[in-house]
C-alpha positions as CSV (number, residue, x, y, z in Angstrom):
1,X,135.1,130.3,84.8
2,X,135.4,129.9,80.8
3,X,138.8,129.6,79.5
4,X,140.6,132.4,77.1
5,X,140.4,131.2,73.7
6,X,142.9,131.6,71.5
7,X,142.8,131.1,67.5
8,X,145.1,130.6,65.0
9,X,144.8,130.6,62.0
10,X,147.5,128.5,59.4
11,X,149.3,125.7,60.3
12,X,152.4,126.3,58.5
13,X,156.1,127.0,60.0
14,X,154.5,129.7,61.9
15,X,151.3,128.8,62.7
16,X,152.2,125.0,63.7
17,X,155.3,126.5,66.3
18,X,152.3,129.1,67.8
19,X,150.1,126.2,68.6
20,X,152.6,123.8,69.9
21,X,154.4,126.0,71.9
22,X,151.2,127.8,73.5
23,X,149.5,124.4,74.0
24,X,152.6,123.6,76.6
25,X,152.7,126.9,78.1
26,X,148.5,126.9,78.5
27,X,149.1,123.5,80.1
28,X,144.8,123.3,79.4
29,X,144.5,127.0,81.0
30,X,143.3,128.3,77.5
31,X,141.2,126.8,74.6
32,X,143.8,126.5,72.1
33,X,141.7,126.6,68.3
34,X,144.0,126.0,64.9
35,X,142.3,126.7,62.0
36,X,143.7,124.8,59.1
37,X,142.3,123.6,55.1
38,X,144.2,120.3,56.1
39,X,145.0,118.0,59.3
40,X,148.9,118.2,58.6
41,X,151.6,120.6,58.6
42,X,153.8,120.4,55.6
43,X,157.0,120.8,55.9
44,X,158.2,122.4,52.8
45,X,161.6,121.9,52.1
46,X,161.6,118.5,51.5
47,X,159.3,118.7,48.9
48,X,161.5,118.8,45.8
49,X,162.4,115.1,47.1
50,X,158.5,113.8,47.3
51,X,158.1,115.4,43.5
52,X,161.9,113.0,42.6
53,X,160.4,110.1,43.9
54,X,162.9,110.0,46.9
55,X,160.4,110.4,49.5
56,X,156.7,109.1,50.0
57,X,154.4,111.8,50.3
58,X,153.3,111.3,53.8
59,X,156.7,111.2,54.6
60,X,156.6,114.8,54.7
61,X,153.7,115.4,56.5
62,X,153.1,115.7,60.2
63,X,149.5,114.9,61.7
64,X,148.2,118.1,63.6
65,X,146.1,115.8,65.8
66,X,148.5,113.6,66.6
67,X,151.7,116.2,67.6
68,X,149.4,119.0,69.1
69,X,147.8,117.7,72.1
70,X,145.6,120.1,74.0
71,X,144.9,122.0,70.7
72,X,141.1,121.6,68.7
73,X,141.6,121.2,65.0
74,X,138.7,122.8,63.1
75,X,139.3,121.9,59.1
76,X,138.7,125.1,57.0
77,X,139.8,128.1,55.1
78,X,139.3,131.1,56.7
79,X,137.6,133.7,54.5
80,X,137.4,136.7,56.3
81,X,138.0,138.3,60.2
82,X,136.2,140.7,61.3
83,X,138.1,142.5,64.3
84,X,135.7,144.7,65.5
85,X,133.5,141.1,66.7
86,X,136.5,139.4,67.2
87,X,135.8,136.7,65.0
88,X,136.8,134.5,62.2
89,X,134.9,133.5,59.3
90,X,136.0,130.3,57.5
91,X,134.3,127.8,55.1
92,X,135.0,124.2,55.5
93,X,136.0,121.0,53.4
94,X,132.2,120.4,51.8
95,X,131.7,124.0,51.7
96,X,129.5,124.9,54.9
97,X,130.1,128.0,56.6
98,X,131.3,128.6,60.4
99,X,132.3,131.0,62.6
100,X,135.2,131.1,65.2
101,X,135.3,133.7,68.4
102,X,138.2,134.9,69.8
103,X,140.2,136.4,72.6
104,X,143.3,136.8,70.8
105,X,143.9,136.1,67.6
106,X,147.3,134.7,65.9
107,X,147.2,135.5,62.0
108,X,149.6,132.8,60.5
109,X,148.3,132.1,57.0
110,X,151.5,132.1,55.0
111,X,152.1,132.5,51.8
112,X,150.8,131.2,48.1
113,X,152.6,131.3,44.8
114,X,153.3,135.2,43.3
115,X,152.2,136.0,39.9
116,X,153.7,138.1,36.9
117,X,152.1,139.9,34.6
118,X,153.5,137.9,31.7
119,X,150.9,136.3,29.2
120,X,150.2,132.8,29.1
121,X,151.8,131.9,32.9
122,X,149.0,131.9,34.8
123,X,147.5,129.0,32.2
124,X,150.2,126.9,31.4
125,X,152.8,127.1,34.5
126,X,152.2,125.4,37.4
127,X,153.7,126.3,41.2
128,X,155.3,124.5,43.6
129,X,153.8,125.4,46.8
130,X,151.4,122.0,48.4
131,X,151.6,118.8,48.0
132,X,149.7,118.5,45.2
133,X,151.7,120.0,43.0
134,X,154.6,118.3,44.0
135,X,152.2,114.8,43.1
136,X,151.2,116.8,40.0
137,X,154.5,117.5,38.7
138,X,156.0,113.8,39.2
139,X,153.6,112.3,37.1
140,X,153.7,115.5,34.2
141,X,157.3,114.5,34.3
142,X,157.1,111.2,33.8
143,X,154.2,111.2,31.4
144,X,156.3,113.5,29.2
145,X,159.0,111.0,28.9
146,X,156.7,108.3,28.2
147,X,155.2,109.5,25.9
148,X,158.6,110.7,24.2
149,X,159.4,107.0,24.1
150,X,156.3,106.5,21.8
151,X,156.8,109.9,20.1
152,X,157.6,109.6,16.1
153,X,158.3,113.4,15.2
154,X,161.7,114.1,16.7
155,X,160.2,118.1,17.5
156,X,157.5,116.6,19.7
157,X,159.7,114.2,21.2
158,X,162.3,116.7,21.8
159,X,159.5,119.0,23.2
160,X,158.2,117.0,25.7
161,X,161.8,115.9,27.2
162,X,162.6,119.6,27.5
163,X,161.6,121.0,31.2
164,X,161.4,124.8,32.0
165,X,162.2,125.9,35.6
166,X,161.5,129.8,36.2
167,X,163.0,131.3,39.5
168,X,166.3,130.0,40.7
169,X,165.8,130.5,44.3
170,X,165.9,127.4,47.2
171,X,162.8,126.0,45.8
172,X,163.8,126.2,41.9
173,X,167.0,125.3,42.2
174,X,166.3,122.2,44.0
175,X,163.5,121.3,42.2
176,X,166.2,121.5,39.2
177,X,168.2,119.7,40.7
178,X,165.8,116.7,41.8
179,X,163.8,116.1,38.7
180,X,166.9,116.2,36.8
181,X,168.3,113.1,38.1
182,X,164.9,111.9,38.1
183,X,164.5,111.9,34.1
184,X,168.1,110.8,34.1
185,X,167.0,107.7,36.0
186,X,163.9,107.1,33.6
187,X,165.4,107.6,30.8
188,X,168.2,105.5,31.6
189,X,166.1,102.6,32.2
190,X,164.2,103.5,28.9
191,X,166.7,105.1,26.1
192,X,164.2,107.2,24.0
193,X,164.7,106.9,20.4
194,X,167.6,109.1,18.6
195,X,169.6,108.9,21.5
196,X,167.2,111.7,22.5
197,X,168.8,113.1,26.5
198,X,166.3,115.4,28.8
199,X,166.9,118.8,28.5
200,X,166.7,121.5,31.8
201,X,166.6,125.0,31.7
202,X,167.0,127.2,34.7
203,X,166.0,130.8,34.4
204,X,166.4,133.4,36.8
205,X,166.6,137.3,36.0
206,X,169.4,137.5,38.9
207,X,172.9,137.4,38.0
208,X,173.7,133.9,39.7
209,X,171.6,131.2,41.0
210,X,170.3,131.6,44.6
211,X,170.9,135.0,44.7
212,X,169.9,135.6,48.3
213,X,172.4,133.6,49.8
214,X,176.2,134.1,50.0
215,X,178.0,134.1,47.0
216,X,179.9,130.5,47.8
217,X,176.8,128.7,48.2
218,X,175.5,130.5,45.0
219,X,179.2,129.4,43.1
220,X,178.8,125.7,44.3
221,X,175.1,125.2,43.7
222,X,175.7,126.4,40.1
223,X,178.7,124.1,39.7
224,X,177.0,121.1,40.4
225,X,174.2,122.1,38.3
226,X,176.2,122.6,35.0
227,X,177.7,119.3,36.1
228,X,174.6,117.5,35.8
229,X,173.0,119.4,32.6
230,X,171.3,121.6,34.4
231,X,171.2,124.7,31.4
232,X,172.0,127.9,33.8
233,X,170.6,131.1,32.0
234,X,171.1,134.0,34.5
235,X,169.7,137.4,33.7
236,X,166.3,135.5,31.5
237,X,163.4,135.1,32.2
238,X,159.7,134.3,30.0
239,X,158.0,136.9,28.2
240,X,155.5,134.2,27.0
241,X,154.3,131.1,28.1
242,X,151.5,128.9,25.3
243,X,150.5,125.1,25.5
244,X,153.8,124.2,23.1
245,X,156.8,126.1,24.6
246,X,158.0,129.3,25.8
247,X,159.2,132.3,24.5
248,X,162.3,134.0,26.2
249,X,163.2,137.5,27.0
250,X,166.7,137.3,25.2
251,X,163.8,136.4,21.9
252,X,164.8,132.8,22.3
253,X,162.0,130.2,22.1
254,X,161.9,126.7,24.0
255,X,159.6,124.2,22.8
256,X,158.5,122.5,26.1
257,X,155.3,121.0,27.4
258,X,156.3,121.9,30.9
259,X,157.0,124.9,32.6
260,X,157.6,125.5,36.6
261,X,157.2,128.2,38.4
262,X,159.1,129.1,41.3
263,X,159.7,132.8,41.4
264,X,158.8,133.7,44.8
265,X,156.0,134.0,46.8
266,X,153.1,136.8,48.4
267,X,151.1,136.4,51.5
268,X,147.8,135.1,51.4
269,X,145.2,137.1,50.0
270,X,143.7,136.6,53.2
271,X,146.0,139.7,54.8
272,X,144.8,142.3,52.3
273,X,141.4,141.7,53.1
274,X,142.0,142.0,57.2
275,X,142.0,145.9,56.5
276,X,144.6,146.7,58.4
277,X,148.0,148.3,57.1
278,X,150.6,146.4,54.8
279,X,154.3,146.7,53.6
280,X,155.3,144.8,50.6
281,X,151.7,142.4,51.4
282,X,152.3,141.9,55.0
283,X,150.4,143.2,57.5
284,X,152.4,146.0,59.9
285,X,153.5,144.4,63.3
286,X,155.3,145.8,66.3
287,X,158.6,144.0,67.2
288,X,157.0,141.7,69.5
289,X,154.0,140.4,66.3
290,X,151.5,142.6,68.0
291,X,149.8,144.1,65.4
292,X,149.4,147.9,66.4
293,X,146.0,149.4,68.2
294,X,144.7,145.5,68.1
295,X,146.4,144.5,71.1
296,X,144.2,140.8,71.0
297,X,145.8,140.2,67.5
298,X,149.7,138.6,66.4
299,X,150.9,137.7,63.3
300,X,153.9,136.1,62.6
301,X,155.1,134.2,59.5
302,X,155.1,135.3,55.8
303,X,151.9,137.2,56.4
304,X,153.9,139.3,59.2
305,X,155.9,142.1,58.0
306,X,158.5,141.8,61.1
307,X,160.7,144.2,61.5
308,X,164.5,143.1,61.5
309,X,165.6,144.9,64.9
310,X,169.3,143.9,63.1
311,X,168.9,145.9,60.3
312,X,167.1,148.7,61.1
313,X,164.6,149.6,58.4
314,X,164.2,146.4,57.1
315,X,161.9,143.3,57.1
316,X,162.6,139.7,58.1
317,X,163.1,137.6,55.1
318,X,160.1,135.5,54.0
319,X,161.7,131.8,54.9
320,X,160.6,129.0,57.3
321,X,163.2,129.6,59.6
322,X,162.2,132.9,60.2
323,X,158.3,131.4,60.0
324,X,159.7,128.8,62.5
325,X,161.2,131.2,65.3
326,X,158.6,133.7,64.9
327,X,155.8,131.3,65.9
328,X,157.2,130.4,68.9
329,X,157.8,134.0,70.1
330,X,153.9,134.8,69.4
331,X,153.0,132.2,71.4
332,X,155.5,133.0,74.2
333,X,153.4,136.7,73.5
334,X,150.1,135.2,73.4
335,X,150.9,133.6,76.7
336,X,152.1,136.6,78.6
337,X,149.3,138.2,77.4
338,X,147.0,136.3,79.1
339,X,149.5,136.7,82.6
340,X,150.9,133.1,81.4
341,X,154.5,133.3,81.0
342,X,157.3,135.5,81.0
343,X,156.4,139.6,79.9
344,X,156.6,140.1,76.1
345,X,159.5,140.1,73.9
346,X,160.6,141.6,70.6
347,X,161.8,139.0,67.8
348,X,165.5,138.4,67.3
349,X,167.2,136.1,65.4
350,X,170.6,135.0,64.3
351,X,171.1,133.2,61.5
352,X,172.8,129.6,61.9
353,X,173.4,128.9,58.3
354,X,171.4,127.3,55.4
355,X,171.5,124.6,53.3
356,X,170.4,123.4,49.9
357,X,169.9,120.2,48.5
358,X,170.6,119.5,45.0
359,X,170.2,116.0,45.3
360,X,171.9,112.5,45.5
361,X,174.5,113.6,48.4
362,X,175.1,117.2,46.7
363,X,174.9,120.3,48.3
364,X,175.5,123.5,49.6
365,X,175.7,124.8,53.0
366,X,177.3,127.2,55.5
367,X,177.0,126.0,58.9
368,X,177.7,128.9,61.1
369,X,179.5,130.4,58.3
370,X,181.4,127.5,57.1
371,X,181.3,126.6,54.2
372,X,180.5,122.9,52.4
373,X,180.1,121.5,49.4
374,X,179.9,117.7,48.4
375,X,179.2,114.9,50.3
376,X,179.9,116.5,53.8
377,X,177.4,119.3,52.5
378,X,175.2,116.6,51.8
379,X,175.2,114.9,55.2
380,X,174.9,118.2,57.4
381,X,171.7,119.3,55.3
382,X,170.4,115.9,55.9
383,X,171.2,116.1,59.5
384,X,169.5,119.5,59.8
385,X,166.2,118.2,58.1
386,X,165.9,115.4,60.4
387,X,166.8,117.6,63.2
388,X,163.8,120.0,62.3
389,X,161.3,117.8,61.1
390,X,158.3,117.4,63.9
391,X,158.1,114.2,63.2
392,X,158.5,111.0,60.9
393,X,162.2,111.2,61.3
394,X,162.8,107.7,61.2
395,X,160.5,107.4,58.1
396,X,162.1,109.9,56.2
397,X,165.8,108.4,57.3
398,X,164.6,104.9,55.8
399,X,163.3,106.8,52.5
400,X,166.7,107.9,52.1
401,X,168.4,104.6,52.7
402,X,165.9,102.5,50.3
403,X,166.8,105.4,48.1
404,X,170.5,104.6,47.6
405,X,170.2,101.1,47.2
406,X,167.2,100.2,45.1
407,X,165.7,102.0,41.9
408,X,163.2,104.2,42.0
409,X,159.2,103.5,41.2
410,X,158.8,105.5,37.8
411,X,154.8,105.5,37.6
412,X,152.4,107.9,37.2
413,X,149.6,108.0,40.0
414,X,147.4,110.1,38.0
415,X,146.1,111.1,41.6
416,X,146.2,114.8,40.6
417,X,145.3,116.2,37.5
418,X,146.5,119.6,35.7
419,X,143.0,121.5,36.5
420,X,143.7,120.9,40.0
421,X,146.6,122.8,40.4
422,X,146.0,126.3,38.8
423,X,149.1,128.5,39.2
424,X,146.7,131.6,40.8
425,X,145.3,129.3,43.4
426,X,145.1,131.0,47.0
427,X,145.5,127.7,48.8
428,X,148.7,125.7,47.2
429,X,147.8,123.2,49.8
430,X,144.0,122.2,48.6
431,X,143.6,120.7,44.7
432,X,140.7,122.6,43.1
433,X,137.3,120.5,42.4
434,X,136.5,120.6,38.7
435,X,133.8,123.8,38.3
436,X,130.9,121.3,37.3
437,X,132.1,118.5,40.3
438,X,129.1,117.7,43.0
439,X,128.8,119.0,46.1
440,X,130.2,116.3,48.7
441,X,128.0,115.0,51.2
């Protein structure tokens, strides 16, 4: 008698929980497919720390063969489903076709970077979503005070040592945070001429930094950015972006050769094209990630638009922690389902608290409502990332130790190069081949 078989599709927070936690529960009773563009899962908030030259870049990723046993790997990006045939359409890493067959289906494809209408962004502002951009921006960073060192006109030198940050949510602010003490390290080991410091802007049309979190965090992350340079401007944003600098809403202009962008993000285009209803970009589910009159089909994760059954009328946030949680409970779903576990159950969650790391052994967090600043900030969100990290904890614990007692490697890589990372790219995770590049064999 064949097996159920069960896809997923997206190995992110969501979609790596769905297939690790169904892979136990199936103990080999179901054929357990992830569909992924890479063989790791990512885990995303350390990744301001991989662009600072803290942490190695593999340091942050977690093989998907080697953690999820029982489960097939099928490289790809999925490009449509058609649930009618119960089937998934995908194209894979040299660009051949394939087709997956389902009997239920777990839609965990996450989110990419969201784009504003605003002229000049989607050209010369890059995201900070993969891996590659966080390998892209290291070496753009360093490059730019390089080449300031050799720089004769004091505009262009000023120019390229002034670093634009849009969006001052957890990823902006930390990358803020990071890169600053980054530059502050190269420069430090290489005064530029003129006495010539790097210069950090921080925009954010919110009133305060981190404006989805509680107020004290928001107060403390702030703090400790002034502090370090950091320059705060709350209630800005850029009306246009060009090759040489930026032009602000308050009519100021900032010559820069580098602007991030870190406003938010939107579900993969993927969901829009499933046909099914959306809210906000995410595709309607039932309290328990059934998606309504497809009984076969969950989705969980960014792509999900879960309804908060704490706040009535409203949507689970777009985090990992959600991601995380909700993943388990489809596959707990998935499972019963199939008459393999306990009988379904809506998503709950309370929240234990979050954390931000603005580098060194700053931060802000609120552990079960407490809340830290300074170094005992800085331990707990260090213990916390080690807690939930799948893997390479003892990699990632050594990082941080080499870290804090010997200087960090400032060289560019040149591994990944500016065409590779296009802001409107709908897989962050994948660089993009050069249009006139050869087809791989």
């Amino acid at each position: 008698m064949s097996r159920p078989r069960v896809v997923i599709v997206g190995a992110g927070f969501a979609g790596y929980r769905a297939a690790r936690t169904l892979a136990r529960l199936a103990r080999n009773r179901v054929e357990i497919t992830l569909l992924n563009p890479t063989d790791y899962f990512l885990y995303l908030p350390l990744l301001p720390q991989v662009a600072a030259g803290v942490l190695e870049a593999r340091r942050v990723t977690v093989s998907l063969p080697g953690t999820l046993h029982g489960v097939r790997l099928v490289l790809g990006e999925a490009d449509g489903i058609d649930l009618d045939a119960r089937t998934v359409h995908y194209r894979g890493p040299e660009g051949d076709p394939g087709t997956l067959g389902y009997d239920r289906l777990v839609l965990a494809v996450g989110s990419v970077n969201k784009l504003l209408p605003i002229p000049g962004v989607a050209e010369h502002a890059h995201g900070f979503r993969g891996l590659p951009e966080a390998l892209y921006l290291r070496d753009h960073v360093t490059r730019q005070i390089e080449l300031a060192a050799s720089e004769e006109d004091p505009a262009v030198r000023a120019a390229r040592c002034t670093f634009v940050v849009v969006g001052a949510g957890y990823t902006g602010t930390e990358v803020a945070a990071h890169l600053r003490l980054l530059t502050d390290r190269l420069v430090r080991r290489r005064p530029l001429p003129g006495g010539v410091r790097p210069r950090w802007l921080l925009l954010d049309v919110a009133p305060r930094v981190l404006p989805e979190l509680d107020e004290r965090l928001s107060r403390t992350a702030g703090r400790v950015l002034r502090e370090r340079g950091v320059e705060v401007r709350t209630g800005t944003s850029v009306r246009e972006a060009t090759h040489d600098g930026v032009l602000l809403t308050d009519g100021d202009s900032v010559p820069s050769r580098t602007l991030v962008w870190c406003v938010g993000v939107r579900p993969d285009p993927l969901v829009a094209a499933v046909g099914r209803p959306l809210e906000r970009g995410r595709v309607v589910v039932d309290p328990c990630l059934g998606m309504p009159g497809r009984a076969e089909v969950f989705a969980c994760g960014d792509a999900a638009a879960v309804p908060d059954l704490d706040r009535p009328g409203a949507l689970t946030p777009m985090t990992a922690q959600h991601a995380w949680r909700q993943g388990r409970v489809a596959a707990e779903n998935v499972a019963a389902s199939l008459g393999l576990g306990r009988r379904r159950r809506p998503y709950r969650h309370r929240d234990l608290g979050f954390a931000v790391d603005l580098g060194g052994m700053r931060a802000a967090a609120d552990p079960f409502g407490i809340a830290l600043s300074g170094p005992a900030a800085g331990a707990v969100t260090r213990a916390y990332h080690l807690a939930a990290l799948p893997g390479n904890r003892l990699r990632v614990a050594a990082d941080w130790l080499l870290d804090a007692v010997l200087p960090r490697q400032g060289v560019q890589l040149g591994l990944v190069r500016s065409w590779a990372v296009p802001l409107d790219s709908a897989s962050p995770e994948l660089p993009r081949e050069p249009p006139d590049a050869p087809t791989p064999r």
